[in-house]
N, C-alpha and C positions, 0 to 999 in steps of 0.2 A: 398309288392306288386311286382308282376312282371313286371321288366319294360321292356320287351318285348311283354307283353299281350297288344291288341290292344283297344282303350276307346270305348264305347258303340257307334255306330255309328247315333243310334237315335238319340244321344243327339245333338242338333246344335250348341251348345257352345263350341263344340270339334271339330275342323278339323282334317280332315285324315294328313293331317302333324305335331299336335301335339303329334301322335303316332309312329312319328318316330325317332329313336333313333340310335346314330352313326353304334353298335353293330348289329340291325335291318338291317340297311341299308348296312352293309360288308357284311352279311350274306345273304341281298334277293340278292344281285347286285356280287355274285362272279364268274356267268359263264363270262365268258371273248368271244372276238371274234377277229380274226385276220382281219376279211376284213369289214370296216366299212360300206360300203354300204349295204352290204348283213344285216349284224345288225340292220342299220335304218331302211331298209325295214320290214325285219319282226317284227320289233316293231310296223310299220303301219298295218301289216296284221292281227295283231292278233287284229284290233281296240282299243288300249289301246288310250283313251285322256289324254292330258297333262291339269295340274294346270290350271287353267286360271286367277292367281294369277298376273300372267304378261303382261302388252297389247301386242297384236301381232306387229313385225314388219315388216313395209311394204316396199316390196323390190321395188327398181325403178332402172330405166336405168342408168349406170353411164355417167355424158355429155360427149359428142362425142365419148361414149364408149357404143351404145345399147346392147351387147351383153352380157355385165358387169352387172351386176346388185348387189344393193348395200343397206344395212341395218346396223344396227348398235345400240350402247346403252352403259349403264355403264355397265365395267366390273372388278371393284373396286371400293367399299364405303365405308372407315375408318374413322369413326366420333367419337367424347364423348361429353357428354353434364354434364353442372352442375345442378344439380335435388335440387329442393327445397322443403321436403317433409314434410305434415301436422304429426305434432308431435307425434300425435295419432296412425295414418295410419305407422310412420315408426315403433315405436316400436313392433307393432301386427307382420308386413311385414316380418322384420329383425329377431323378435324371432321365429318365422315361418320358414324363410329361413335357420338359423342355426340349428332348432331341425329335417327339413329331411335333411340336408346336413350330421349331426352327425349319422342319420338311414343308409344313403346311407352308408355309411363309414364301420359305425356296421356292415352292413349285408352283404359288397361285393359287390354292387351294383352300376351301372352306373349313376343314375339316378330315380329317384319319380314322379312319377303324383301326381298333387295335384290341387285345386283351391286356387289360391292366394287373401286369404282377401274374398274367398266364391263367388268369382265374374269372376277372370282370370283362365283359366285352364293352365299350364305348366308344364314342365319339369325342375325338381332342379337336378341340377349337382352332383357329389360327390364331386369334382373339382372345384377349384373357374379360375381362368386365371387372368396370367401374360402379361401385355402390356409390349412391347417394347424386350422382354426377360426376361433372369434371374434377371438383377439389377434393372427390369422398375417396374411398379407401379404395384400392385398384387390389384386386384381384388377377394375378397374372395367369391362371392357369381355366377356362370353361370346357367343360365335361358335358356330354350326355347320355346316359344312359337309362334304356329300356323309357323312354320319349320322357326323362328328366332331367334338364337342364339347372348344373351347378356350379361353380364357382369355389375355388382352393386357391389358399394362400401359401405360396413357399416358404411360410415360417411353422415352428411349435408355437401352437398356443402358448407355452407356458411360461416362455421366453418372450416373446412380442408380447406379452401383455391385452392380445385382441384377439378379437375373432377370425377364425383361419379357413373358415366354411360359411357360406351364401348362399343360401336357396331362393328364391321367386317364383313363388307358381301363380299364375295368371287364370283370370277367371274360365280360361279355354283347360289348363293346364288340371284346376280343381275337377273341371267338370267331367273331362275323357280319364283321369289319371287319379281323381281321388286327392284332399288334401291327407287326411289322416292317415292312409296307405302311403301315398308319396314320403310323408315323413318317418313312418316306418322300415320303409322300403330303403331310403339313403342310409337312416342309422344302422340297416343289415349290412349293404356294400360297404360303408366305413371299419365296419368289423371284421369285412372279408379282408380289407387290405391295410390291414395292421394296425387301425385307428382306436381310440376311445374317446366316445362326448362324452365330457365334464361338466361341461354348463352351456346352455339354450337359452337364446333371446328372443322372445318375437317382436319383430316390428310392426307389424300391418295385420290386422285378419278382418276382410267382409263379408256380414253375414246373408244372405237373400233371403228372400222371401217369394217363388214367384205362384200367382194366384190365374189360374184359368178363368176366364169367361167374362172377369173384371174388367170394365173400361178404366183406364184411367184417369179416365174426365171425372169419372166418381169422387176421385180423392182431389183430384185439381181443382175444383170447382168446390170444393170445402176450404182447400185452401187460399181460393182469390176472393170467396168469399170472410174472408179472416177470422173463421175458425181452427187456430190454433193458438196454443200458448208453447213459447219457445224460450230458451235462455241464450240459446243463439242470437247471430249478429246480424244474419242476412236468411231469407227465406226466398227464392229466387221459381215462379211460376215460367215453365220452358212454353214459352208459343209463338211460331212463325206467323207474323203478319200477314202474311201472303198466302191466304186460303186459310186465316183464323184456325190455326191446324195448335192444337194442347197434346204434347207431349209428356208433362210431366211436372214436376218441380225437384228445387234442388236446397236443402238447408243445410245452413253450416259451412264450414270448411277444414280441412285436415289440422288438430288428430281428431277429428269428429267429425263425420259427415252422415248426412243422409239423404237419397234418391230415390226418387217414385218415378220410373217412366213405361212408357210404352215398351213391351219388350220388340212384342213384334213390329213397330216401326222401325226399332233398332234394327233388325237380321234383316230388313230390307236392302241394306246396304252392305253386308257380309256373303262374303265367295267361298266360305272353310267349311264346306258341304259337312265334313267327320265331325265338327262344332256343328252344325243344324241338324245333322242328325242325332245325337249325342243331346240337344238341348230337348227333340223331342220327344226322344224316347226314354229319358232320366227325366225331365221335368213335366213331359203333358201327356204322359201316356200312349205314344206312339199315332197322335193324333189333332192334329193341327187347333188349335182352339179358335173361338170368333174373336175372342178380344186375349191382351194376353200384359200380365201387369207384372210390375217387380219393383219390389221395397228390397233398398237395398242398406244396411248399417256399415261404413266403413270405420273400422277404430285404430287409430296408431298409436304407437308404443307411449305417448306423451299421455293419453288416454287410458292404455291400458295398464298401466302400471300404477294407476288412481284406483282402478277397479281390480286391484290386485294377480293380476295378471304378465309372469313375468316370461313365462316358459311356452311355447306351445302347447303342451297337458294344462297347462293350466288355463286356455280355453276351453279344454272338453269341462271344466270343476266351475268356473265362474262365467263360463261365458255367458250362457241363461241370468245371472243375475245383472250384467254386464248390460245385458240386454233391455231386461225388462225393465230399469233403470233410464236407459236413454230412452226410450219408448211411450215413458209417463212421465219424468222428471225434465229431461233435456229438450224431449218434442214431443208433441202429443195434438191431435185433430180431435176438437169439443164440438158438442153439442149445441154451440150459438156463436154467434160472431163476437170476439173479444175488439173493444173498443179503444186504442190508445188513451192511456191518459182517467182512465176511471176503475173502478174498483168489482166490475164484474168479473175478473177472475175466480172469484173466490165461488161465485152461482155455477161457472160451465163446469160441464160433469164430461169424462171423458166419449167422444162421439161414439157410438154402438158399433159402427165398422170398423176402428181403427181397433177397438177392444178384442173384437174378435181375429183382428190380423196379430194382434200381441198373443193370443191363443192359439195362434198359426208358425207361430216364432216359436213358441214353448213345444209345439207337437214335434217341430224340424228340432230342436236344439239341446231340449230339456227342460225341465220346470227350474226355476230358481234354487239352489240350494241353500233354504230355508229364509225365511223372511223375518228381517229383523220387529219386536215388536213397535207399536208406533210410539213414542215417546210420550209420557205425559207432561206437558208441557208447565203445566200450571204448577208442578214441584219446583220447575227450576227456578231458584232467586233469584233474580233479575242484578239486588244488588252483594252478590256474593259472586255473580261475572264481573260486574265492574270492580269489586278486590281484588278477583283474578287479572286483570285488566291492567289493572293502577300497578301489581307486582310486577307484569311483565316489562312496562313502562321504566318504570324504576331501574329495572335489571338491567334495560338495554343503552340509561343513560347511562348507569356504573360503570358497564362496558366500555361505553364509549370517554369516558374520564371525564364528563360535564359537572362542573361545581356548582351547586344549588343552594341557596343562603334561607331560603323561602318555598313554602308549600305553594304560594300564587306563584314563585318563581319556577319551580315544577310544573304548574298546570301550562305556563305559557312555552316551556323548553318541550315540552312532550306535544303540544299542538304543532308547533314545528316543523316537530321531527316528523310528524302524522301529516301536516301539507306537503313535505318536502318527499316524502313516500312515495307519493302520486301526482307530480310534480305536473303532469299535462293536464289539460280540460281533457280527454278523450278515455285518460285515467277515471280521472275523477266522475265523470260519467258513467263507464263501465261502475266503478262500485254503487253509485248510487241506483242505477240498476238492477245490478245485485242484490242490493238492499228489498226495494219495493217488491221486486219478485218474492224473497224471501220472506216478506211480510206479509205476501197476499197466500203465500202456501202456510203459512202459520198459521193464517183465522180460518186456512178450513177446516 
């Protein structure tokens, strides 16, 4: 079968996206265009509609910025789940999957239409995919259906011990296809062909942010100006020498990140017309903006699982606190330039625009669910931590079977063990970092 022939359009169990195929889609989408607006517009003139796979987003005023206007959604969703599948339904499924996977192979082929189990219409891979890279967990069997690309393990979860389902959806994939439908949408086909999730992991979820009419030299130029306090390592301003061109900046690094760039310098170099027009008509109202910005939060599993977050529902319940969290705690753009090495932390106040882009987070994602009160600090006994302190010490020599003749002989075995902790200079740095920061958010 050719897997570039398109499926019967009569048939309504076949969406026009399970006809599409990586090879298809290099080949419809390879006139290119240098000036982006002129591109989105004539994708409007020619009346093409987009998917309506994805609910529209509704742009609104950014506060005390009317001229801003502001939408937003996931723009990374890295999940796997463990499938628990009827006995029955696996073996038909799996011998199924392996004998077009072995055709695709024979033949040179990317890819098979088929009905899975006479029921699902997809596309079988030639190709199974590897998580994490070359040593991660290989996945032998990738699937697409109705334009969602997955990944099956030919084991039972319950027996492997691991996850036997992969999903990846890509900031293109969020965007035309919806993250929270896409996730929906699998656990329905899972059900059609004889499966049940038992437990959900999420890896990865990015949250956007993106603001119409914003330059993003606004926020860059706050930030070169070094107004920001950060608990991050690196805060990295994106500008080409050559034509002193500011794109953006970049802080952090995985499982934390965050990115402020130019959107639309970015789509100046993108050919995936159903992506430009899908960014315009879901993020800027079906009309080209003058400037066009995006705050993007990336959070991985090492991250999200701090923030209580283990499941993908369990970003729709904490993601908002997740958020506004990293947004004033982790990074956050003040009111005056913080000065290495002195104590005006405690004076800068959070800058006015970045306040109201965290009010733009909350309109896209949810308010917090509920805010812890602030601590009275002045209760806590300083010297009933350090009991606490002295017990843990104690416990962990006992553990360890150190013999102690003397309390000075204790004070000197527990500093020890406390240098030998944080054995690098780069260690020892990071805490003392930690420290100072933590002392300059105490006295405000």
């Amino acid at each position: 079968m050719n897997p570039n022939k398109k499926p019967d359009q009569s048939n309504p169990d076949i969406s026009p996206n399970d006809a599409e195929v990586p090879a298809a889609a290099a080949s419809g989408r390879a006139e290119a265009s240098e000036n982006l607006p002129a591109l989105l517009i004539s994708e409007l003139t020619k009346g093409r509609g987009l998917s309506n796979t994805a609910p529209q987003s509704i742009q609104v005023p950014l506060l005390n910025h009317p001229d801003y206007l502001v939408s937003g959604g996931i723009d990374w969703f890295e999940w796997s789940a463990s499938v628990d599948w009827d006995q029955s339904c696996f073996n038909l499924l799996f011998n199924s999957l392996a004998k077009l996977k072995d055709k695709c192979q024979q033949e040179g082929i990317a890819q098979e239409r088929v009905f899975l189990l006479g029921c699902v219409p997809a596309w079988v891979h030639r190709m199974g995919k590897t998580r994490g890279g070359g040593r991660g967990r290989h996945f032998p069997f990738c699937l697409t259906i109705s334009g969602i690309t997955l990944a099956l393990g030919d084991w039972q979860a319950n027996s492997e011990g691991a996850d036997n389902l992969y999903v990846r959806l890509t900031g293109r994939d969020c965007l035309l296809q919806g993250a929270w439908e896409s996730h929906e949408f699998i656990g329905s086909i899972v059900e059609k062909l004889g499966g049940c999730i038992w437990d959900e992991k999420l890896s990865r979820v990015d949250f956007c942010l993106d603001i119409a009419n914003l330059p993003i030299i606004e926020l860059q130029n706050l930030v070169e100006q070094r107004q920001f306090i950060t608990r991050l390592k690196e805060v990295r301003p994106q500008v080409n020498l050559v034509g002193d061109i500011h794109t953006g900046f970049t802080a952090g690094k995985s499982p934390q990140r965050l990115i402020a760039y130019d959107k639309l310098a970015q789509c100046q170099n993108k050919t995936d017309q159903e992506y430009l027009q899908g960014l315009l008509q879901n993020r800027y109202g079906g009309q080209v903006p003058n400037y066009a910005s995006r705050v993007e939060v990336q959070l991985s599993r090492e991250y999200l699982l701090r923030a209580g977050i283990q499941r993908p529902v369990d970003a729709l319940k904490h993601g908002p606190s997740a958020l506004r969290h990293y947004l004033t705690e982790t990074f956050r753009l003040t009111d005056r330039a913080i000065v290495p090495g002195t104590k005006n932390h405690s004076r800068a106040k959070i800058h006015p625009l970045w306040e109201s882009l965290i009010k733009g987070f909350e309109h896209v994602f949810g308010m917090p669910a509920g805010r812890p009160a602030k601590i009275d600090r002045s209760k806590v006994n300083p010297v009933q931590l350090l009991k606490q302190s002295l017990g843990c010490l104690r416990n962990a020599l006992l553990q360890k079977g150190e013999y102690i003749s003397s309390y000075d002989e204790f004070v000197t075995q527990a500093a020890d063990e406390l240098k030998n902790l944080y054995s690098t200079s780069e260690e020892q740095e990071d805490f003392i970092e930690e420290y100072q920061f933590r002392l300059t958010e105490h006295k405000r």
